[in-house]
C-alpha positions in Angstrom: -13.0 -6.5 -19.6 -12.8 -10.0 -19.5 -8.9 -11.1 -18.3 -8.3 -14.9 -19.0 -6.2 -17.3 -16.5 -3.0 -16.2 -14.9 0.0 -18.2 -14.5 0.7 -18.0 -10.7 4.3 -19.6 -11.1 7.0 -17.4 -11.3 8.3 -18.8 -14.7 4.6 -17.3 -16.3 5.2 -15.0 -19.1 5.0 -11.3 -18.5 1.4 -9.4 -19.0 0.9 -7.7 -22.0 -0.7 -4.0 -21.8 -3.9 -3.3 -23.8 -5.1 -0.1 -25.2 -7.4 0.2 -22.4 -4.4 0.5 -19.8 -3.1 3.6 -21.0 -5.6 5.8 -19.1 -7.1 8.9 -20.2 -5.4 10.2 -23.6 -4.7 14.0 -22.8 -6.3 14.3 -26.6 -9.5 13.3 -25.3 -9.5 15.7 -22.1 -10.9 18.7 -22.3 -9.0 21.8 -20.6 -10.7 25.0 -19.6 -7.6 27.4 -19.8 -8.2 30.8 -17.3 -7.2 33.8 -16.2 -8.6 36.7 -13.4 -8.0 40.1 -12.9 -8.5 40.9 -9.1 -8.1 44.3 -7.1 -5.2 42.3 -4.8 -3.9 39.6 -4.1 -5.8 38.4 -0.9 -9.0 36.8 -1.1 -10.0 38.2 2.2 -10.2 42.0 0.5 -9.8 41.6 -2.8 -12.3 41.0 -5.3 -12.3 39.6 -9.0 -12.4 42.5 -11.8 -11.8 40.5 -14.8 -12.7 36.5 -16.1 -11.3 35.0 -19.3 -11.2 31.6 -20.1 -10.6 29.2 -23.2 -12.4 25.9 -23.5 -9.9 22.9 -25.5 -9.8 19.8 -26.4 -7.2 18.2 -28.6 -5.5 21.3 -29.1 -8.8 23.1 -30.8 -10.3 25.8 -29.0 -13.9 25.0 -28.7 -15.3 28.5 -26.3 -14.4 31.1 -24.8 -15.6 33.1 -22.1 -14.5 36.7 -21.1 -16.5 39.3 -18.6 -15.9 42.2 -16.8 -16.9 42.1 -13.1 -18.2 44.9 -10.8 -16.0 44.0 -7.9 -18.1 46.2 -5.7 -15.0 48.0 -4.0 -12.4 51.0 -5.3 -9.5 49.5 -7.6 -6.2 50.7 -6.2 -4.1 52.7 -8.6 -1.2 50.4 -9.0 -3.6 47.8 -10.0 -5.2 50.3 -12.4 -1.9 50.8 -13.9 -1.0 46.7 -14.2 -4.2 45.6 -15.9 -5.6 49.2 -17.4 -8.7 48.2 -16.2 -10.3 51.5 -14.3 -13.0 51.5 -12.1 -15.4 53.3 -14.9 -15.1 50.0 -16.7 -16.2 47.7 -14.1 -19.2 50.4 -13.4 -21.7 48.7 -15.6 -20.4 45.5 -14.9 -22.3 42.6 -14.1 -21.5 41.5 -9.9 -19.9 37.8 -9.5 -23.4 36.8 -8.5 -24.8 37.0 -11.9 -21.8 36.2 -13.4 -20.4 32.9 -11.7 -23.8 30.7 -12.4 -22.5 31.1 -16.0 -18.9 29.9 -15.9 -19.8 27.6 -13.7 -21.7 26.2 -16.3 -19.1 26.6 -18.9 -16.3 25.4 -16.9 -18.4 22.4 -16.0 -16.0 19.2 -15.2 -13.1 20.4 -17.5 -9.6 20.1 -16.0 -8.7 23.8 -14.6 -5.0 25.1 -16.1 -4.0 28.0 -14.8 0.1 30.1 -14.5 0.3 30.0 -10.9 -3.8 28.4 -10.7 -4.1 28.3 -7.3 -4.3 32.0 -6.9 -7.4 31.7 -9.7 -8.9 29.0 -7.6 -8.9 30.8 -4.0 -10.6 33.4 -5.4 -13.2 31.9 -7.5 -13.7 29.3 -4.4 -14.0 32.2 -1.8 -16.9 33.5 -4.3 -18.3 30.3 -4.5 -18.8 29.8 -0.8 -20.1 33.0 -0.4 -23.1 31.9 -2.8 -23.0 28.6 -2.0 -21.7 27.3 -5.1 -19.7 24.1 -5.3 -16.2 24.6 -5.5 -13.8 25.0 -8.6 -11.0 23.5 -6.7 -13.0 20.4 -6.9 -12.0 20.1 -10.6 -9.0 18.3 -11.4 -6.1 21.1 -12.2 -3.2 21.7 -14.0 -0.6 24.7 -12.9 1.7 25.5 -15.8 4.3 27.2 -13.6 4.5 23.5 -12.3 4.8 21.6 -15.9 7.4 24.3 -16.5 9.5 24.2 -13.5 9.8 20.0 -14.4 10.4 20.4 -18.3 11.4 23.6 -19.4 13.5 25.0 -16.3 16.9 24.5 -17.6 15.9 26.4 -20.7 14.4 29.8 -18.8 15.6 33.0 -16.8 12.1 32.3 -15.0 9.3 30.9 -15.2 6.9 34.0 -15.6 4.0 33.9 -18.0 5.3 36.6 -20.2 9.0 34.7 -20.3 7.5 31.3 -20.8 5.2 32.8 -24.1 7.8 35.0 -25.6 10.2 31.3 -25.1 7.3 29.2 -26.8 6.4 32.1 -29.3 2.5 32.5 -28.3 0.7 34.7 -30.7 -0.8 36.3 -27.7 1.5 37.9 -25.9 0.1 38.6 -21.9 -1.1 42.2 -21.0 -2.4 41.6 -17.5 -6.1 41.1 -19.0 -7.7 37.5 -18.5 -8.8 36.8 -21.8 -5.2 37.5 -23.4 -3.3 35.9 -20.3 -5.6 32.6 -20.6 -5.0 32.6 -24.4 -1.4 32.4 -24.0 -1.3 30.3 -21.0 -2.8 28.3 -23.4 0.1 28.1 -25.8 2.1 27.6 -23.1 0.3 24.3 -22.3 0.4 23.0 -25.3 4.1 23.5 -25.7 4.7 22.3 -22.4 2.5 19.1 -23.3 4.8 18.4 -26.2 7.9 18.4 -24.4 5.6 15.7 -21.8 5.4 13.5 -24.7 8.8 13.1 -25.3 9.5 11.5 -21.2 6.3 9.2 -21.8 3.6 11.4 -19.7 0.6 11.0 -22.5 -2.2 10.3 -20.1 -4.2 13.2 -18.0 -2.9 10.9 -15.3 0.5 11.6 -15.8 0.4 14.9 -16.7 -1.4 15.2 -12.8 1.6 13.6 -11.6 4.3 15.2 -13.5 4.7 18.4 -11.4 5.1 16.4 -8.2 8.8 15.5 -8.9 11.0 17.3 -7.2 14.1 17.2 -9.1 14.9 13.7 -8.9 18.2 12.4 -9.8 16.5 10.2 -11.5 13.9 11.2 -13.1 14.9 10.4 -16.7 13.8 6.9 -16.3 10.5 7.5 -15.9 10.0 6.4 -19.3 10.3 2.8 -17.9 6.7 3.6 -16.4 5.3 4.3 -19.6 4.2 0.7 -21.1 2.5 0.0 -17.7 -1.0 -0.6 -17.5 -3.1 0.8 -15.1 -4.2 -2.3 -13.5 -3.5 -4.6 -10.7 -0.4 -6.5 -10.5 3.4 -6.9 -9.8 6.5 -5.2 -11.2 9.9 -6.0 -11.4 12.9 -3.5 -11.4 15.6 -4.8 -12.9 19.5 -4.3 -13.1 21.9 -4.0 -16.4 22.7 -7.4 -16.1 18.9 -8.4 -16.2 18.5 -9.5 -12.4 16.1 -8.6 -10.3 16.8 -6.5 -7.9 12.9 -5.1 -6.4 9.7 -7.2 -6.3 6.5 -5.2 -5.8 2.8 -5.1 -5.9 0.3 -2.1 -6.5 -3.3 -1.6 -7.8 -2.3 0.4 -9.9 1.3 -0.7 -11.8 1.6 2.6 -14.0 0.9 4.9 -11.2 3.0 3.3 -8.4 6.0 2.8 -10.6 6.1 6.2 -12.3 5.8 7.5 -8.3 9.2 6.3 -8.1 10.8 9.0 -10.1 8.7 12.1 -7.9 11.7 12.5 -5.8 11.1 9.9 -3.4 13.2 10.9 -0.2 14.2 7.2 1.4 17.8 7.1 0.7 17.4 3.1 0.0 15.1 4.3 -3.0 17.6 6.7 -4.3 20.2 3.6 -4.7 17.4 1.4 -6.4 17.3 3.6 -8.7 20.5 4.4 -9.8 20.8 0.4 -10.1 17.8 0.2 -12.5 17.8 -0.2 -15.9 14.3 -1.8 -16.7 10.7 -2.6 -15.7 9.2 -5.8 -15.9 5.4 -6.5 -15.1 2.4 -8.9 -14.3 -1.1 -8.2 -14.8 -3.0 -9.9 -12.0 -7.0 -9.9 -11.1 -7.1 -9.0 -8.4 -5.4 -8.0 -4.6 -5.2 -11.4 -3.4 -3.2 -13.0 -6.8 -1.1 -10.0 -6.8 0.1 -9.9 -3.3 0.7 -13.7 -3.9 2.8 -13.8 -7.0 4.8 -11.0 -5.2 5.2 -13.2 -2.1 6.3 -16.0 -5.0 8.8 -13.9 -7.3 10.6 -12.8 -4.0 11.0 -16.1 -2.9 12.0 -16.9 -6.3 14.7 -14.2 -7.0 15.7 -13.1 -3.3 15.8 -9.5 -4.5 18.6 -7.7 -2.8 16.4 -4.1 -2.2 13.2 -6.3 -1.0 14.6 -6.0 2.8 11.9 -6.9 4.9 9.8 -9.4 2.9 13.1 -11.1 1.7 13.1 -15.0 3.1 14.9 -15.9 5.6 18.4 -18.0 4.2 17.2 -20.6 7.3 14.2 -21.3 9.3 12.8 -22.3 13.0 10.4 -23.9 14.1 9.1 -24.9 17.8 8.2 -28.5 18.2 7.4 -30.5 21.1 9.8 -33.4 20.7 8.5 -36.9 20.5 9.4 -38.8 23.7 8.8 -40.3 27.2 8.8 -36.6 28.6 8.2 -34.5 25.5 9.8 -31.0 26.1 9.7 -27.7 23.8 12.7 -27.7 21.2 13.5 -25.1 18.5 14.7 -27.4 15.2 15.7 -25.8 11.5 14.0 -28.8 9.7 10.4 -29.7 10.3 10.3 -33.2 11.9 7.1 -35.3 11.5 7.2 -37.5 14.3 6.9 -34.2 17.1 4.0 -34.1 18.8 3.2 -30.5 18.2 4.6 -28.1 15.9 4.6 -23.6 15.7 6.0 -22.0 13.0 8.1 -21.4 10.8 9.9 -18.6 12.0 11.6 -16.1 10.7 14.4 -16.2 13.2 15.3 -18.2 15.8 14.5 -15.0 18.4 11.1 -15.2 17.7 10.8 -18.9 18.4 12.7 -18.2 21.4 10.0 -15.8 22.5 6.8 -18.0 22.0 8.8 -21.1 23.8 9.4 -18.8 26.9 5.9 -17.9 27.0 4.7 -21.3 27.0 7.2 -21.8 29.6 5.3 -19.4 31.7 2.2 -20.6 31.3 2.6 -24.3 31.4 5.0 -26.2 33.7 6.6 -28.6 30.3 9.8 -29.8 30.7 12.7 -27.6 30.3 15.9 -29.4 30.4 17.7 -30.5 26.9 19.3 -33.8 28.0 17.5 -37.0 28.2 15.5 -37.3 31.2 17.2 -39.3 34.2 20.7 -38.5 32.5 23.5 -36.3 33.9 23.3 -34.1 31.0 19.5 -33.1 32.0 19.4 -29.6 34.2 15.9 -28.5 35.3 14.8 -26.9 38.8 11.6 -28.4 39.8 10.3 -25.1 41.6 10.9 -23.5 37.8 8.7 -26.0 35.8 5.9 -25.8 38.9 6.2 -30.0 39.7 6.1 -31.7 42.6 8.6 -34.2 40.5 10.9 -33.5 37.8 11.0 -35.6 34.7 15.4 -34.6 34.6 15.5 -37.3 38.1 14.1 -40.0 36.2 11.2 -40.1 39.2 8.8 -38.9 37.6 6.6 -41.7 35.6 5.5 -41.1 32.1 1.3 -41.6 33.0 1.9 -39.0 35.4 3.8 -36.0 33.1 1.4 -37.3 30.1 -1.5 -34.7 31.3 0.9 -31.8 30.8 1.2 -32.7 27.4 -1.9 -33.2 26.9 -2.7 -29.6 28.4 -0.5 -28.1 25.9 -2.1 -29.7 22.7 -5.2 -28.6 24.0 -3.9 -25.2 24.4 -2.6 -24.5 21.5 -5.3 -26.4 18.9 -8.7 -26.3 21.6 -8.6 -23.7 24.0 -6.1 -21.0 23.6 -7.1 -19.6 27.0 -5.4 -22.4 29.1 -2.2 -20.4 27.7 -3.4 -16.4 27.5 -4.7 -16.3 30.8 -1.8 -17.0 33.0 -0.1 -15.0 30.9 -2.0 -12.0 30.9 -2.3 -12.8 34.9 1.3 -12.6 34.7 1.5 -9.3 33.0 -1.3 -7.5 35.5 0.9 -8.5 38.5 4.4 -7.5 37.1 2.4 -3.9 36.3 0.4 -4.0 40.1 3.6 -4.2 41.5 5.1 -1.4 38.8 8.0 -3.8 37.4 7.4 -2.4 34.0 10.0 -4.0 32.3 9.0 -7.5 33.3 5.6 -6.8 32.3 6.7 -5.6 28.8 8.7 -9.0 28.1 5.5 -10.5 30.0 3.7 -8.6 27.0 5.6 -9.4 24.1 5.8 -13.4 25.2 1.8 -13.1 25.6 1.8 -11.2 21.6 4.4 -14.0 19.9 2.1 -16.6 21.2 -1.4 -15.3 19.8 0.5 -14.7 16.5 1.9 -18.4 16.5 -1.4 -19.9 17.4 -3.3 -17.6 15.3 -1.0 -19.0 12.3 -1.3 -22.3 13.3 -5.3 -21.9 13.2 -5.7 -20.8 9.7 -3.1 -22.7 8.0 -4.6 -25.9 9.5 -7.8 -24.8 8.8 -7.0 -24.0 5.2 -6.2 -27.8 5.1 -9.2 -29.2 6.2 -11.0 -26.7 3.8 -9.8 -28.4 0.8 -10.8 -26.7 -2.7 -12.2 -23.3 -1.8 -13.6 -21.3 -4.9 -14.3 -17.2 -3.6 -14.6 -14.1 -5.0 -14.1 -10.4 -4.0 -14.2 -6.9 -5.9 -14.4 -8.4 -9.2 -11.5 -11.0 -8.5 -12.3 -15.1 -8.4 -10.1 -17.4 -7.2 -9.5 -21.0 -6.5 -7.7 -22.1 -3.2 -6.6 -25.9 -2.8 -4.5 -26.9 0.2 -4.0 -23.6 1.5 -2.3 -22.1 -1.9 -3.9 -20.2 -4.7 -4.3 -22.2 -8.1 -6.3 -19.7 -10.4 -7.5 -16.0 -10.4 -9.3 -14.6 -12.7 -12.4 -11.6 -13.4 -15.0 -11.9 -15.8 -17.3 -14.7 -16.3 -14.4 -17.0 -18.1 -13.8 -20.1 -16.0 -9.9 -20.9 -16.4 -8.2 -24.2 -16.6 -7.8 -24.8 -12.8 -4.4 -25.9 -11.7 -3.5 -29.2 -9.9 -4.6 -29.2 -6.5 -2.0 -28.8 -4.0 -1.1 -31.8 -2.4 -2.7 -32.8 0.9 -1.7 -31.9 4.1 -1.6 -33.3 7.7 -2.0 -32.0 10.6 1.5 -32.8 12.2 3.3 -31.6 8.8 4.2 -27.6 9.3 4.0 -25.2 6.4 7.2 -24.1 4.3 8.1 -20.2 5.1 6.2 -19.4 1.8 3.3 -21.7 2.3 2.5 -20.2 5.9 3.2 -16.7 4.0 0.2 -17.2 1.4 -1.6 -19.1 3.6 -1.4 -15.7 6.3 -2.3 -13.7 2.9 -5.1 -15.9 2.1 -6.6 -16.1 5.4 -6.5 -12.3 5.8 -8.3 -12.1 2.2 -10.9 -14.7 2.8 -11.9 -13.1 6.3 -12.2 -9.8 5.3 -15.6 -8.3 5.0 -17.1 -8.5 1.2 -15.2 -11.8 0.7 -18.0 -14.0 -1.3 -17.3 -18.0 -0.7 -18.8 -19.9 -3.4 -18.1 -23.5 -2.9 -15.4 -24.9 -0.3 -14.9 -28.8 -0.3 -14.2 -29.5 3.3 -14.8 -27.9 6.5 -13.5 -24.4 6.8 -14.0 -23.8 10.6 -12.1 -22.6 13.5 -12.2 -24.2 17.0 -14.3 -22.8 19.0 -11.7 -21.1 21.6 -10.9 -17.8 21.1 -7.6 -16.3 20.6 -7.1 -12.8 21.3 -4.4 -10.2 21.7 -4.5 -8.2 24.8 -6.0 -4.5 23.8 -5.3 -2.3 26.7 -2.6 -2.6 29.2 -1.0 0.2 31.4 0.4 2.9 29.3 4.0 2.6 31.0 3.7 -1.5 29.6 2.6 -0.7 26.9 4.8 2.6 25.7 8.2 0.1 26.4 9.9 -1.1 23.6 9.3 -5.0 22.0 11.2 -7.9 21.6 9.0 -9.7 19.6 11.2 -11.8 16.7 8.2 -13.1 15.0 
């Protein structure tokens, strides 16, 4: 199916479903309805005596299957007494060998309803391995003491077979024989499918669902779920008053939304959903469009229940400031004349955490007043100089190779940075000061992540107008943001490209978001570039986490803020 251009602001209008969304119409499934008589109830000793089944499809019965088996061992008398079936019966019986090749056959790749099915499934499965026959359980299944306990509970002393077909009037009452019991099982499911229909659950999809609810509160609103389609996207839970009060993503918007109302245990769920009173949705092509209009509606509406992806009200960055001794400074606004700039952050902690590892590593000035004034405060011995800028005897040319050293660092050759500070972390754990070592560790992890981000996004720039395609789903990048998604062969009317970018200008909090998302999606395996303006390149120095550390560093807790 061919699916046009999608408006990636958040003002676009909300996707409309089409009939092939809906899934599979429980109409158009066919049902194989069955019953077995056994000599007990363990499938270790016990041995079928009985198969009856009932083939349907939109409600019409269209075969039937009903055997005797020889179960090859004595029937006990109490089960002789249940079913009436006596072991001169079974005599001239045919054995389950000859008699599972056949409904195998007839069963074929029919959805399996049973009262209580997976008793009927053990023991046709334990027959089936001992012939080495595939499996029945591999068939999709329905148990109607399931659909009953969710629809009909309220309404019944029990949920037995004989109480649910003497509640739903069945014309075949059960009598403990499989043919009978199937044939009002059968009944059973079809009332129990049109009570279904009244909460929304039309598709087999649902109907597989249905029983997993276990008694949620809310569960009445899962007819919110049932104009979703079964496609990639975002949804929007709403409140009374129309606001939105969740933002998310799935590959499937019918399924994940309707899982909701299973009896989800988080307690910040239950509240959601005693706030919600409607269901908005977006249709996207793909993964990468719909984890990017999510990032862009929860940046738009600030949704109170979206907790952790929620932006920040304020952001940080790190910037090394712009003057005759350039030292590391953690600023709310982005400011174009720095020299260097890491971020944004979420909060100021995690800023805090990279600047201390850079500290470490590299001897930059520390101090905060200018240098040579009373307000400047740095120890020499602490920054590794011979001379300290705060004096004002140390001249410019000389501290101008320090910077330097940093830039290169951070944008050449990471390594000039990881590798004192992994040296650090080996000798805080050689001489068992675990706790240093784990804030040795977490400086070392905050500083990967910050470069790492600073990589991409600038590499995104220089890339220009990238056009790429994965599972199905094309896309246009320009300037680091998506512009157009779409699948199927229908080239869309391409957005204005984003404006362009320089190297000294830091991302927004949502542009280095997409641009993390992008990146990830572009770099993953299957991703299919097509045509990319510029140069999409990383430097050539590597930047890597540290794997494997000593388990007592690695076990203590982190104070990464990033």
């Amino acid at each position: 199916m061919v699916v046009g251009a999608h408006d990636l602001s958040v003002a676009g209008p909300l996707a409309q479903r089409s009939f092939e969304d809906l899934g599979t119409p429980l109409h158009e499934v066919t049902f194989c309805v069955l019953d077995l008589e056994t000599t007990g109830g363990s499938t270790i000793d016990s041995f079928i005596t009985e198969i009856g089944a009932v083939k349907v499809q939109g409600g019409e019965v269209i075969g039937t299957f009903q055997t005797l088996v020889d179960p090859g061992a004595a029937i006990p008398p109490s089960i002789v007494l249940l079913t009436g079936i006596t072991q001169s019966m079974v005599i001239n019986a045919p054995r389950i060998e000859s008699v599972l090749p056949t409904f195998a056959e007839f069963v074929g790749d029919a959805v399996i309803v049973g009262h209580n099915v997976r008793f009927d499934l053990g023991f046709l499965d334990a027959a089936a391995l001992r012939l080495d026959y595939r499996k029945f359980s591999a068939n999709r299944s329905v148990d109607t003491v399931g659909l009953a306990r969710r629809l009909v509970r309220d309404e019944v002393r029990n949920l037995r077979l004989a109480t649910l077909a003497s509640h739903f009037r069945s014309p075949t009452p059960p009598t403990h024989r499989a043919l009978d019991d199937a044939l009002a099982t059968m009944h059973v499911l079809h009332s129990l499918l049109e009570r279904a229909g009244t909460i929304g659950v039309t598709a087999l999809e649902d109907l597989l669902n249905l029983p997993k609810a276990r008694g949620a509160a809310e569960y009445k609103k899962i007819h919110l779920a049932r104009d979703l389609p079964r496609r990639p996207g975002v949804y929007l839970f709403r409140d009374r008053t129309g606001d939105v009060i969740y933002v998310g993503k799935a590959n499937n918007l019918r399924t994940r939304v309707s899982s909701y109302f299973y009896g989800d245990p988080r307690r910040s769920v239950a509240t959601m959903l005693k706030e919600l009173a409607d269901v908005d949705h977006r249709v996207c092509a793909g993964d990468l469009e719909a984890a990017i209009t999510e990032l862009r509606l929860i940046h738009a509406h600030r949704p109170r229940h979206n907790r952790r992806s929620k932006p920040p009200r304020s952001s940080h960055w790190l910037t090394l400031t712009a003057e005759d001794h350039p030292r590391l400074s953690i600023t709310r606004t982005v400011h174009r004349e720095a020299l260097l700039t890491l971020g944004p952050f979420r909060r100021r902690a995690g800023a805090e955490l990279v600047m201390t590892g850079i500290w470490d590593a590299i001897p930059i000035r520390r101090c905060t007043g200018r240098a040579g004034s009373r307000e400047a405060r740095c120890a020499p011995a602490q920054m590794g100089l011979a001379l300290c800028p705060c004096d004002g005897t140390l001249p410019v040319v000389a501290y101008q190779p320090t910077v330097e050293l940093l830039r290169s660092a951070v944008d050449v050759e990471p390594t000039l940075l990881l590798e004192p500070l992994g040296q650090r972390i080996a000798s805080f754990a050689e001489a068992q000061r675990f706790e240093e070592a784990a804030w040795a560790r977490d400086r070392h992890r905050a500083v990967v992540r910050a470069i790492q981000r600073r990589r991409a996004w600038l590499a995104l720039q220089r890339a220009g107008r990238i056009e790429a395609e994965r599972n199905g789903e094309r896309v246009v990048i320009d300037g680091g943001r998506l512009t157009a998604a779409w699948s199927g062969p229908d080239v869309p009317l391409l957005a204005p490209p984003a404006p362009a970018s320089t190297e000294n200008v830091a991302p927004s909090v949502l542009a280095q978001e997409e641009a993390d998302v992008i990146w990830k999606w572009l770099t993953t395996t299957g991703t299919l570039l097509i045509d990319v303006s510029g140069d999409l390149s990383l430097p050539p120095g590597r930047v890597e986490a540290l794997e494997s550390l000593d388990l007592n560093v690695v076990s203590l807790g982190t104070t990464d803020g990033t």
